[in-house]
N, C-alpha and C positions, 0 to 999 in steps of 0.2 A: 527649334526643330525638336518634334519627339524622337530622341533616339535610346531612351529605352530599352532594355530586350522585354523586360518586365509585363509594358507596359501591354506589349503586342502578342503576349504570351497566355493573357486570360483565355476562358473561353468566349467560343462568339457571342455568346447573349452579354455577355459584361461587357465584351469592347465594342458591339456595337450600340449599347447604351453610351459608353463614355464616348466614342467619336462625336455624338452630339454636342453640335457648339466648337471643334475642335477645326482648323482651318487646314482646307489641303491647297498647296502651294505647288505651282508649273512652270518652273524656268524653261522659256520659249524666246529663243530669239534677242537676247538682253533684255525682256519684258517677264515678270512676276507676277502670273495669275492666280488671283487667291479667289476663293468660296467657303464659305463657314458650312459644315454641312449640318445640314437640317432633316435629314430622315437617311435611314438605313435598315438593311434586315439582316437576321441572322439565319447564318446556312449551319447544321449543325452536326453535316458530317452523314457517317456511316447507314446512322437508322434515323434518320430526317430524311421522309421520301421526295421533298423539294430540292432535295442537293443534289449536284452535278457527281458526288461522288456515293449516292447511298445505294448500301449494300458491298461497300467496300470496291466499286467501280473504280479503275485508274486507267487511262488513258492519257495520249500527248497532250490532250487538253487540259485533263485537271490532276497530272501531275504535281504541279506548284503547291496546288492545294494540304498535298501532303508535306510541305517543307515547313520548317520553322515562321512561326508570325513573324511579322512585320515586312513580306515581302506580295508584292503584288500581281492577281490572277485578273486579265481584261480577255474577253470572250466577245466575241461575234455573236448578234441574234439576226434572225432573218435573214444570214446571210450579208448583212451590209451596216449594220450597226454597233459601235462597241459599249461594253459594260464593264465597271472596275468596279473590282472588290478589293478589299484590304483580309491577306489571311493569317488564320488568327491561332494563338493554340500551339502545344507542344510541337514535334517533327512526331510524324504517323499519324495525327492526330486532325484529319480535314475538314476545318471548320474555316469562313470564313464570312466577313461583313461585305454586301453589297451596298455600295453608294447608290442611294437613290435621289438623292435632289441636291444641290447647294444654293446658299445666298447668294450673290455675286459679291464682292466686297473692293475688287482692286484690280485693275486694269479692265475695266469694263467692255470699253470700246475697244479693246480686242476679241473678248469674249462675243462680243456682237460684231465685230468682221470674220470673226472665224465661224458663227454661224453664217452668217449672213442677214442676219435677223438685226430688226431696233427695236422689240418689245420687249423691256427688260423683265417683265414679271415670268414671260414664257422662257426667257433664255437660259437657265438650267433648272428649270423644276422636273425633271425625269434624266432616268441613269444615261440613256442616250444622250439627250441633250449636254449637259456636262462634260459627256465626253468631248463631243464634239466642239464647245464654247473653250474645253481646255488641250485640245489639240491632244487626246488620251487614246492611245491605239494598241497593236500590237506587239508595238516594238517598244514597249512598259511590262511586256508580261517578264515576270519575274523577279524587276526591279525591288532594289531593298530599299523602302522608305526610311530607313534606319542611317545612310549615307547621305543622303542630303542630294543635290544635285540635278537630277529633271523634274523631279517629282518629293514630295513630302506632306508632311505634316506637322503642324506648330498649334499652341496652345492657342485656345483662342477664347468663347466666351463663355460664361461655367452658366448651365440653360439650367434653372429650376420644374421646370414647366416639362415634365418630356410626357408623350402619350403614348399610348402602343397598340395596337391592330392586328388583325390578321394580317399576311404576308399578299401582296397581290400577285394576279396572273398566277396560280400555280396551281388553279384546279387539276390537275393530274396528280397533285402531292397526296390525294385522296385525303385523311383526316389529319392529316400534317398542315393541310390547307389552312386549319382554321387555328393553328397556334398563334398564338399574340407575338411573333417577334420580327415584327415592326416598329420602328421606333423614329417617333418624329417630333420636332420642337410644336409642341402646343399655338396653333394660330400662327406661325409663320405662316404668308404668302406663298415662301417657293419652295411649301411641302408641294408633291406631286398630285396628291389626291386621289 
């Protein structure tokens, strides 16, 4: 388990390069779901017009945001979908890495009863997905990946190959849109695309 402060304390663009290859871990029910994550993007806070927090915005929602790294922000889209991010970064400081895809690596066949899906390439390649294959909701927001216990992270495999993109969906970020901080393992499958 990364327990760290250090580690969750960079800014977002550095830890969400190093999350790549790094495994997040979901004790569920006496079952241990693991995913190697293979892509992420960095949110970079105040004057990043893609962040939930830019222009120094604080609401119930992205409160969290402003706390110490290493603890965790999951938000609703649409209405009925959740997203986890890992926040990153001093206290005041609202930066954080949104999971966007994972490997599947361990308890598979939960992973796919919990969606209800058997096609394993599609079963967490986007942020929803994962959530949902990792049983990841609301009742995570805030959680310190630093304890150990529902939720975490553990070292896992050191990716050479990493790529980086514009960030997707975020046309509204206006020319924020088109920064490179996306970051995905080179030819993995269950990057998102």
């Amino acid at each position: 388990m990364i327990k760290a402060k250090s580690f969750y304390l960079q800014d977002g663009l550095t830890l969400a390069k190093k999350l790549i290859g790094k495994y997040l871990v979901r004790k569920l029910n006496g079952h241990e779901l693991k995913g190697k994550i293979v892509e992420t993007e960095a949110y970079m806070g105040i004057n990043d017009k893609g962040s939930h927090t830019y222009g120094g915005k604080r609401t119930e929602r992205t409160k969290i945001l402003y706390a110490e790294g290493g603890l965790v922000y999951v938000y609703r889209i649409y209405g009925i979908y959740f997203c986890l991010n890992v926040v990153a970064n001093h206290k005041s400081i609202p930066q954080a890495v949104f999971i966007r895809a994972l490997e599947p690596i361990d308890e598979i066949a939960t992973m796919k009863q919990n969606r209800n899906k058997t096609d394993l390439k599609n079963l967490t390649n986007g942020p929803s997905k994962l959530c949902q294959a990792l049983k990841i909701d609301n009742t995570l927001y805030g959680y310190d990946l630093r304890k150990g216990g529902k939720l975490y992270l553990e070292n896992g495999e050191r990716i050479k190959n990493i790529s980086s993109s514009p960030r997707i969906n975020i046309d509204y970020a206006e020319e924020d849109k088109d920064n490179l901080w996306r970051f995905y393992e080179t030819g993995n499958p269950y990057v998102s695309g």
